[in-house]
C-alpha positions as CSV (number, residue, x, y, z in Angstrom):
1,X,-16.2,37.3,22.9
2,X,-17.0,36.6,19.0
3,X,-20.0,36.6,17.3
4,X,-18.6,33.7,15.6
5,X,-18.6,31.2,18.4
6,X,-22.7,31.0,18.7
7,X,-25.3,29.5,16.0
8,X,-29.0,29.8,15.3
9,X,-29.8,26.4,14.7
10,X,-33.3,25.8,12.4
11,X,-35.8,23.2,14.3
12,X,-39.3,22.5,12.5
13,X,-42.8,21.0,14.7
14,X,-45.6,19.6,13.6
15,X,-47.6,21.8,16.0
16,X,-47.0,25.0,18.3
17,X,-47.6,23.1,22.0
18,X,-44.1,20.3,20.4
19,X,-42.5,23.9,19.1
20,X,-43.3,25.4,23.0
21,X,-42.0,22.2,24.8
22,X,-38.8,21.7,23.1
23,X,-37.7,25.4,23.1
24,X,-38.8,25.9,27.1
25,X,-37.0,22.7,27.4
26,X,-33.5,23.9,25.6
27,X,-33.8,27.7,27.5
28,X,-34.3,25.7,30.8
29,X,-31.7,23.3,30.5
30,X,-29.4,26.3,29.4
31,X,-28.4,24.6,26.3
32,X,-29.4,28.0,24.4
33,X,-30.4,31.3,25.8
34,X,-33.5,31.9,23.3
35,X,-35.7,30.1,21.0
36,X,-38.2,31.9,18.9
37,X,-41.5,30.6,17.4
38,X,-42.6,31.0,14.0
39,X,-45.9,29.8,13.3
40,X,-47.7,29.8,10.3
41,X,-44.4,27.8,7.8
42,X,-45.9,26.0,5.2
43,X,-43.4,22.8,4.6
44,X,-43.3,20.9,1.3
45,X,-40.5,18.0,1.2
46,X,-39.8,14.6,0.1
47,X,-40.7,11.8,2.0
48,X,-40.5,8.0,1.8
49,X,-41.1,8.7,-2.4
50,X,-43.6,11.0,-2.1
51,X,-44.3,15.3,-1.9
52,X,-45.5,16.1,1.2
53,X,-47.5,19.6,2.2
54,X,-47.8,20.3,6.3
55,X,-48.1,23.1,8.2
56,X,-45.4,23.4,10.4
57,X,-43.8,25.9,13.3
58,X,-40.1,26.8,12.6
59,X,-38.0,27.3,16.2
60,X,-35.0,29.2,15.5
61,X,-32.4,28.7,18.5
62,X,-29.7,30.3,19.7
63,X,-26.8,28.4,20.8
64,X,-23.0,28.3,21.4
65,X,-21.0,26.5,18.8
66,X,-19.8,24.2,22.0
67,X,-23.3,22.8,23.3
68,X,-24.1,21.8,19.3
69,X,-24.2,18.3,20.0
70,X,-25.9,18.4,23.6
71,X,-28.6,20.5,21.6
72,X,-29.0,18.3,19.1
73,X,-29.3,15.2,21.1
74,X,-32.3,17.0,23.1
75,X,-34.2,18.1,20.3
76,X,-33.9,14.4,19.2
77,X,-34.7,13.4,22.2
78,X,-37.9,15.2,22.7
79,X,-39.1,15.6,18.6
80,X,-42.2,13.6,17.8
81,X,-40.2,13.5,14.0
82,X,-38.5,10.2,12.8
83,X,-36.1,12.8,11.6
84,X,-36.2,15.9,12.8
85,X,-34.6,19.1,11.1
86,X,-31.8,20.3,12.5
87,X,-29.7,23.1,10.6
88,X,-26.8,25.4,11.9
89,X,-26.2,28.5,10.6
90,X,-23.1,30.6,11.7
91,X,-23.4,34.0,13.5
92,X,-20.9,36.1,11.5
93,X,-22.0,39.2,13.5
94,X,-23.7,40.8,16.6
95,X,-24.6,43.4,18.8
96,X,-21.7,43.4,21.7
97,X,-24.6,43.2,24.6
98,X,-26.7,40.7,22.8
99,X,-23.4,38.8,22.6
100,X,-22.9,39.2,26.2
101,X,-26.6,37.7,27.2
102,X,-26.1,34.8,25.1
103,X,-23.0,34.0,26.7
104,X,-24.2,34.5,29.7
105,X,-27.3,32.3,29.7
106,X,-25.2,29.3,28.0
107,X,-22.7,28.6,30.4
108,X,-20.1,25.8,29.4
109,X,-21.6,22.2,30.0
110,X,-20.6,20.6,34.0
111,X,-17.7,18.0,33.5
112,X,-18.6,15.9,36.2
């Protein structure tokens, strides 16, 4: 297994309880094997002409490269945001047994 086949993909809430749902959600419908919380982001950004400030909760998720687009589909799906963030960074490297739990909590999607 290579490191290189899994991604931490970069989801931001508006609040810790839409942060709480949506990464429970992923981990349960084994679409990633972890999602960690950051509270306390501070978010500044365009939006519709205008500089916005929020306080926001960054969900860093762990994902194979392969379940991308089911992932992205339910954060969508459940993300009070018009447009939710949603950024994929590679995994260039990892721990061999860290490697091994991911993998193992994010089987390949059913065909059915």
């Amino acid at each position: 297994m290579s490191a290189r086949q899994y991604r931490i993909v970069l989801v931001t809430c508006g609040s810790i309880a839409e942060a709480r749902r949506i990464g429970r959600n992923v981990v349960e419908k084994r679409l990633a094997a972890c999602a960690n919380l950051v509270p306390g982001v501070e978010s500044i950004y365009a939006w519709k002409g205008k500089v916005e400030r929020a306080p926001e909760v960054l969900v860093l998720i762990k994902t194979p490269a392969k379940r991308l687009r089911e992932l992205e589909r339910e954060v969508k799906r459940a993300h009070s945001y018009d447009v939710p963030e949603f950024i994929v960074l590679p995994i260039i490297a990892g721990s061999p047994n860290y490697l091994a739990w991911l993998q193992e909590n994010t089987p390949p999607a059913n065909k059915s």
